[in-house]
VOVEX-490426 format. One record per residue (C-alpha): residue number from 1; residue in one letter; x, y, z. Coordinates in steps of 0.2 Angstrom, whole numbers, plus 5000, padded with zeros to 4 digits. Each point is the difference from the previous one (the first is absolute). Layout:
N
+-----+------+------+------+------+
! pos ! code !   xx !   yy !   zz !
+-----+------+------+------+------+
! NUM !    A !    X !    Y !    Z !
...
+-----+------+------+------+------+
//
This chain:
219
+-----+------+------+------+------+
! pos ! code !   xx !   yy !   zz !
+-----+------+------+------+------+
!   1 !    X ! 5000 ! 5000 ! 5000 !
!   2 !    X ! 5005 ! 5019 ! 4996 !
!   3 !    X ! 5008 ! 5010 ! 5015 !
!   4 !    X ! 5013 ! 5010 ! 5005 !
!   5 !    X ! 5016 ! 4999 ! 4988 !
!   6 !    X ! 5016 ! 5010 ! 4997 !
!   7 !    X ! 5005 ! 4998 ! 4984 !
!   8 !    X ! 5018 ! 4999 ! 4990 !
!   9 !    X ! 4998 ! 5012 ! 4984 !
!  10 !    X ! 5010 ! 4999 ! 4985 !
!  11 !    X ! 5004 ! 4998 ! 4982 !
!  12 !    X ! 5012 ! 4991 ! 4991 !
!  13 !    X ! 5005 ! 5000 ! 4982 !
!  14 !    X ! 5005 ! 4989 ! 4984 !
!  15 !    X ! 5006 ! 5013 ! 4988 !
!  16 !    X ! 4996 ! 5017 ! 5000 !
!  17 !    X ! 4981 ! 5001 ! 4996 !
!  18 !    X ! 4994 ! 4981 ! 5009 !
!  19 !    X ! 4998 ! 4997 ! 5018 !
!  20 !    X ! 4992 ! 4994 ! 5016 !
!  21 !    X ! 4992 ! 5011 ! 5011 !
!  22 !    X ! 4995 ! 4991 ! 5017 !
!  23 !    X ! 4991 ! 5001 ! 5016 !
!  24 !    X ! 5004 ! 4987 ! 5012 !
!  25 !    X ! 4997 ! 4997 ! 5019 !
!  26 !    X ! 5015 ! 5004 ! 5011 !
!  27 !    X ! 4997 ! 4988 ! 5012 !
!  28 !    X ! 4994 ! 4983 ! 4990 !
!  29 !    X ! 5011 ! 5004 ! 4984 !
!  30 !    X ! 4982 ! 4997 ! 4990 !
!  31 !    X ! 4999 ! 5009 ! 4985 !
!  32 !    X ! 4984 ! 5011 ! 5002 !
!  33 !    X ! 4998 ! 5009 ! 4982 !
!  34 !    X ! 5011 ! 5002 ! 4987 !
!  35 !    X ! 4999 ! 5008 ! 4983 !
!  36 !    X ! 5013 ! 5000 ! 4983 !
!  37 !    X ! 5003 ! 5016 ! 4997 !
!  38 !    X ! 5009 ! 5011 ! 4986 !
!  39 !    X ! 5008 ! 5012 ! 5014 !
!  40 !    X ! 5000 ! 5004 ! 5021 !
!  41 !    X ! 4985 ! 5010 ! 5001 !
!  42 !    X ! 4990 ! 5006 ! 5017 !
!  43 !    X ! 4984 ! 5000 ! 4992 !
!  44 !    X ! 5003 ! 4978 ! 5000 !
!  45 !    X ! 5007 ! 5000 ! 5016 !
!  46 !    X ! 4981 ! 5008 ! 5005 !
!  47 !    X ! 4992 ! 4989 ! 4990 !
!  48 !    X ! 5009 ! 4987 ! 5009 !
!  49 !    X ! 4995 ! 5007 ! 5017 !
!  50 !    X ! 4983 ! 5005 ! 4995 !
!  51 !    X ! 4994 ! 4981 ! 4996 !
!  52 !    X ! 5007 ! 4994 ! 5013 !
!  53 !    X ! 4991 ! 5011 ! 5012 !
!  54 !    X ! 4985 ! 4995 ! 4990 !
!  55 !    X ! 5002 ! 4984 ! 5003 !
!  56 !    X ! 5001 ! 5002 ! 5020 !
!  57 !    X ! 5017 ! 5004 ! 5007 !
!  58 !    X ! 5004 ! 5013 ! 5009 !
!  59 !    X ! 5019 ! 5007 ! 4996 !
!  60 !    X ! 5010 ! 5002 ! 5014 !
!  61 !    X ! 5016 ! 5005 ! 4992 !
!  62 !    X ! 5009 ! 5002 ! 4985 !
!  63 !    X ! 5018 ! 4997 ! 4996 !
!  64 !    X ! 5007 ! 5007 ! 4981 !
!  65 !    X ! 5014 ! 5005 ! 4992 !
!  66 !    X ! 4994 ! 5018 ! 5001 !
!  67 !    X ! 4998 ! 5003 ! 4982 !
!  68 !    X ! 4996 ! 5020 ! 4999 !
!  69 !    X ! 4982 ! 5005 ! 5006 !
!  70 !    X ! 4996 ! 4983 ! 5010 !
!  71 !    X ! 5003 ! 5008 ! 5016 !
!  72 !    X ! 4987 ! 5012 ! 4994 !
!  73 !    X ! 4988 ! 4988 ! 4992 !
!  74 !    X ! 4998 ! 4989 ! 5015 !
!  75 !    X ! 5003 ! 5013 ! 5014 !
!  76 !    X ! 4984 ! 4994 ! 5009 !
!  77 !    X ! 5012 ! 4981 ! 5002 !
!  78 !    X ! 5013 ! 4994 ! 5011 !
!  79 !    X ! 5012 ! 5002 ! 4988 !
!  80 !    X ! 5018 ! 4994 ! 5000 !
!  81 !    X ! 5014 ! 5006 ! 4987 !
!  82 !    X ! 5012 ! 4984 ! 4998 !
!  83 !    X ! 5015 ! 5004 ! 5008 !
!  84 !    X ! 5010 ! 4986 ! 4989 !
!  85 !    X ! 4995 ! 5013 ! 4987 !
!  86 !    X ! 5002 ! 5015 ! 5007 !
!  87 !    X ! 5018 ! 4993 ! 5004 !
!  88 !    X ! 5002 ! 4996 ! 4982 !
!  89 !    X ! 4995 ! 5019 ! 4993 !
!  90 !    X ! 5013 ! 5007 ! 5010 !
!  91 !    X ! 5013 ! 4988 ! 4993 !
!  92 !    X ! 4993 ! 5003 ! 4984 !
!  93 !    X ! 5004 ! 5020 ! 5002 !
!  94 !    X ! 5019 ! 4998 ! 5009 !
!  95 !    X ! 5003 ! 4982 ! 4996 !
!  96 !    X ! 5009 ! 4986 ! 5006 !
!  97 !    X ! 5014 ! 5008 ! 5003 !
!  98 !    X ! 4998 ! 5019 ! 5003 !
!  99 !    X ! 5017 ! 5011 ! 4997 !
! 100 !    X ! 4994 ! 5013 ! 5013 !
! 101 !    X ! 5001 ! 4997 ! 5019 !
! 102 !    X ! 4984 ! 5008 ! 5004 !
! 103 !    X ! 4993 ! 4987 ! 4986 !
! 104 !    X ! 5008 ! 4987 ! 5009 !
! 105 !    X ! 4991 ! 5004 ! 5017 !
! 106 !    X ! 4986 ! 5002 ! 4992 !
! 107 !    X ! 4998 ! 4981 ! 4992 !
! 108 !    X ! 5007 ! 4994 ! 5017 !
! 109 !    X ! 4985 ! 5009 ! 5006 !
! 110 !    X ! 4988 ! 4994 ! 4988 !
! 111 !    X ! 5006 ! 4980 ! 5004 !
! 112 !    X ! 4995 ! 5004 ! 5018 !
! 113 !    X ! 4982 ! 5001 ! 4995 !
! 114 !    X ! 4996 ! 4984 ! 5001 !
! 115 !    X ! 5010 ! 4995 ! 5014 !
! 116 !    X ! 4995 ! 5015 ! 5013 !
! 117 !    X ! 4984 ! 5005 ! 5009 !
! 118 !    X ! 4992 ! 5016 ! 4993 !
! 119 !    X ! 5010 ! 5013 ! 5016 !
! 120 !    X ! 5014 ! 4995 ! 4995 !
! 121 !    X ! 5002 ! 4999 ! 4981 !
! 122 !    X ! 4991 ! 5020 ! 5000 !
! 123 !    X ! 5014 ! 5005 ! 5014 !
! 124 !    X ! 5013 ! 4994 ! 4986 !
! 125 !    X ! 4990 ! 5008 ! 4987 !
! 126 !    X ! 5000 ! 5015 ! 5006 !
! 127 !    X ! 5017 ! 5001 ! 5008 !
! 128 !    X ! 5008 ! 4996 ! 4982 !
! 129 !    X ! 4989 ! 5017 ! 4993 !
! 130 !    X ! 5005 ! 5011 ! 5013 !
! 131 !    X ! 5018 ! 4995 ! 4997 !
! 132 !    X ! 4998 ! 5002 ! 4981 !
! 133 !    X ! 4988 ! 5012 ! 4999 !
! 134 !    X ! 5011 ! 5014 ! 4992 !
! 135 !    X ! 5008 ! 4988 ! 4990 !
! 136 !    X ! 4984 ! 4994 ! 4991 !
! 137 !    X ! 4995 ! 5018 ! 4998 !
! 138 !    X ! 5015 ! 5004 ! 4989 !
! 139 !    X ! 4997 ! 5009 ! 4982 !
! 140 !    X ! 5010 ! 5002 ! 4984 !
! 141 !    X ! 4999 ! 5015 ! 4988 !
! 142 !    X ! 5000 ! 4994 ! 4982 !
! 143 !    X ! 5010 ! 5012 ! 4991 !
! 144 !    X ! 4990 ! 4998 ! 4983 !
! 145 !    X ! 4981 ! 5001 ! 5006 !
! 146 !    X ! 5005 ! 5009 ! 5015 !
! 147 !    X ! 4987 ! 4988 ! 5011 !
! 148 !    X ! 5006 ! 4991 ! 5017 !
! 149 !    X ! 4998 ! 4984 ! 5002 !
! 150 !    X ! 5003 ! 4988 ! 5018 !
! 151 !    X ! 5017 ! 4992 ! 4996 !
! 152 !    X ! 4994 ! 4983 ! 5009 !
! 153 !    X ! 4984 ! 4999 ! 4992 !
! 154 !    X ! 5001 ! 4979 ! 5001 !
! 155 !    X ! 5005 ! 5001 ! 5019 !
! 156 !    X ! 4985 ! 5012 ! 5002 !
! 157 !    X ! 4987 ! 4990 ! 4993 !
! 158 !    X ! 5005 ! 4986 ! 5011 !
! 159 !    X ! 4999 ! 5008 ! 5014 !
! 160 !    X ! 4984 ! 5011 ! 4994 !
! 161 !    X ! 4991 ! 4981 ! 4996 !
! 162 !    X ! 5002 ! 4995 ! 5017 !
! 163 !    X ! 4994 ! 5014 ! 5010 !
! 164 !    X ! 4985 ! 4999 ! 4988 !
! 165 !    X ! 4996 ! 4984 ! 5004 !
! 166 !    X ! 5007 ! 5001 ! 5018 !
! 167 !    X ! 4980 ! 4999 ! 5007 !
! 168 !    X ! 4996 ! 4983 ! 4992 !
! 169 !    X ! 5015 ! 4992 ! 5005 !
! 170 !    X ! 4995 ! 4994 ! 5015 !
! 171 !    X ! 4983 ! 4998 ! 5000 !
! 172 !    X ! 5003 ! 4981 ! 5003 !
! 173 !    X ! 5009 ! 5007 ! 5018 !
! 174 !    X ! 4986 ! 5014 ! 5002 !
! 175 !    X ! 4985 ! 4983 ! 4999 !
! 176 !    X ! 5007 ! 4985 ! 5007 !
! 177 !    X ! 4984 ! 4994 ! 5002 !
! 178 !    X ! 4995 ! 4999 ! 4983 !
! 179 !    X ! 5018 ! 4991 ! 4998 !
! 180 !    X ! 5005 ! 5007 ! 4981 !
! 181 !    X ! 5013 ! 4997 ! 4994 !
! 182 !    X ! 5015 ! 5012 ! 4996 !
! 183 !    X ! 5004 ! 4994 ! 4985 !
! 184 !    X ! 4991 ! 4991 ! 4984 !
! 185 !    X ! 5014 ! 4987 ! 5000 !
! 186 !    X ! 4986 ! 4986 ! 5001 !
! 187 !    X ! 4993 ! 5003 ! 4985 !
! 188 !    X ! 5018 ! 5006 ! 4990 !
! 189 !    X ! 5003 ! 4981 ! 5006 !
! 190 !    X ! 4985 ! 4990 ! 4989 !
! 191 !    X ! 5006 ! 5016 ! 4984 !
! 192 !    X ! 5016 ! 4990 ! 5001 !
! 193 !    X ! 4993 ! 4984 ! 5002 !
! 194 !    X ! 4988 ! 5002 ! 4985 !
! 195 !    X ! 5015 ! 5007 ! 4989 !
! 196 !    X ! 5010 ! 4986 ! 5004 !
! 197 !    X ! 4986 ! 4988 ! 4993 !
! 198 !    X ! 4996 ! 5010 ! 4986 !
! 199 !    X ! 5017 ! 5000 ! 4996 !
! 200 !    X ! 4999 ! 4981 ! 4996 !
! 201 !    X ! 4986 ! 5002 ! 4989 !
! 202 !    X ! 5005 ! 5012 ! 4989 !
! 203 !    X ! 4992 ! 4997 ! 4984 !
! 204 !    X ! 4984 ! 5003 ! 5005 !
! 205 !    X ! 4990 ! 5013 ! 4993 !
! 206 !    X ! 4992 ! 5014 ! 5009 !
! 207 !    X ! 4983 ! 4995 ! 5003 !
! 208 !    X ! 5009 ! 4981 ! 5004 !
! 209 !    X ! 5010 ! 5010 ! 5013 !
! 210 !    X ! 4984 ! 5008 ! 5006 !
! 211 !    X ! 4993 ! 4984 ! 5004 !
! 212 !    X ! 5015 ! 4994 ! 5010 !
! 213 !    X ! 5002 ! 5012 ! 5009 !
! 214 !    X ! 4983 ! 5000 ! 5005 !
! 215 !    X ! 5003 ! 4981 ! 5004 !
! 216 !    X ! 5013 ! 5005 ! 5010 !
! 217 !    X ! 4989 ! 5014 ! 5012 !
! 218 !    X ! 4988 ! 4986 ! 5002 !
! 219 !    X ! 5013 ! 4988 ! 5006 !
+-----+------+------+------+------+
//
């Protein structure tokens, strides 16, 4: 019977212009709704959660990768960014191996997420900024346009994403009686699982692939 569920919301992708787009249920690993879908749109997403709730459940909590205007769509939820992701945006703005030493604190930082409770990671957070706050502020003149520009835009933006998402971080901590998990690692678990066996069958056709991966929610 329907009741209360978090769910584990994503998409994942063959190609460019072919993916899977699924709810599932954070805390049975049950596939819930799922669509094929051309791109990551919010408007599926709420489709998503829309027949769900028809259907009976009450959502407790969401957990997403925080894909631009979900924390907006679904501000009435619970709603948990990924911290495995949010970890993974910062990396992708300084890398793995940053060149700056504030960039260097600032991944060592970002790997704490997920290993700290909430005081702790924001007393770090913070004690970073107020160490490099002039730094991140410097400007460069361009001699041609005559424009200034921040000279560590990459490092900014890094920093500028997490304190953006810094209040759905630790929404898991903020309702541990709803116990929602911090990260969508459960459901990134069956993406590579389903890849895996695709991967043994790959001359199917599209509609072939379709109906094994629908096999394979079921199962």
């Amino acid at each position: 019977m329907p009741s209360n569920v978090v769910l584990l919301m994503d998409t994942t992708y063959w190609g460019r212009n072919w993916g899977l787009l699924v709810l599932m249920n954070a805390h049975t690993g049950i596939v819930l709704w799922r669509k094929f879908v051309k791109q990551e749109r919010l408007s599926d997403y709420k489709e998503g959660v829309d027949y769900l709730e028809e259907k009976g459940y009450f959502v407790a909590g969401i957990v997403c990768d925080g894909l631009k205007g979900m924390f907006q769509q679904f501000c009435k939820y619970n709603i948990q960014m990924c911290q495995f992701h949010q970890v993974a945006i910062v990396r992708r703005y300084i890398t793995n191996n940053p060149k700056l030493e504030a960039g260097k604190e600032l991944k060592v930082i970002s790997k704490l997420l997920t290993r700290t409770d909430k005081e702790s990671f924001i007393a770090a957070f913070n004690s970073w900024h107020n160490k490099w706050e002039v730094f991140l502020k410097e400007r460069s003149l361009d001699p041609v346009s005559g424009k200034s520009h921040y000279v560590h835009k990459k490092l900014r933006s890094a920093y500028l994403s997490i304190k953006r998402n810094l209040p759905y971080l630790f929404v898991w901590y903020d309702n541990p009686n709803l116990l929602i998990p911090n990260t969508n690692n459960t459901l990134e678990g069956s993406f590579t699982e389903l890849k895996n066996k695709l991967r043994n069958h790959n001359g199917l056709s599209k509609e072939n692939r379709k109906r094994f991966i629908d096999e394979f929610i079921k199962a």
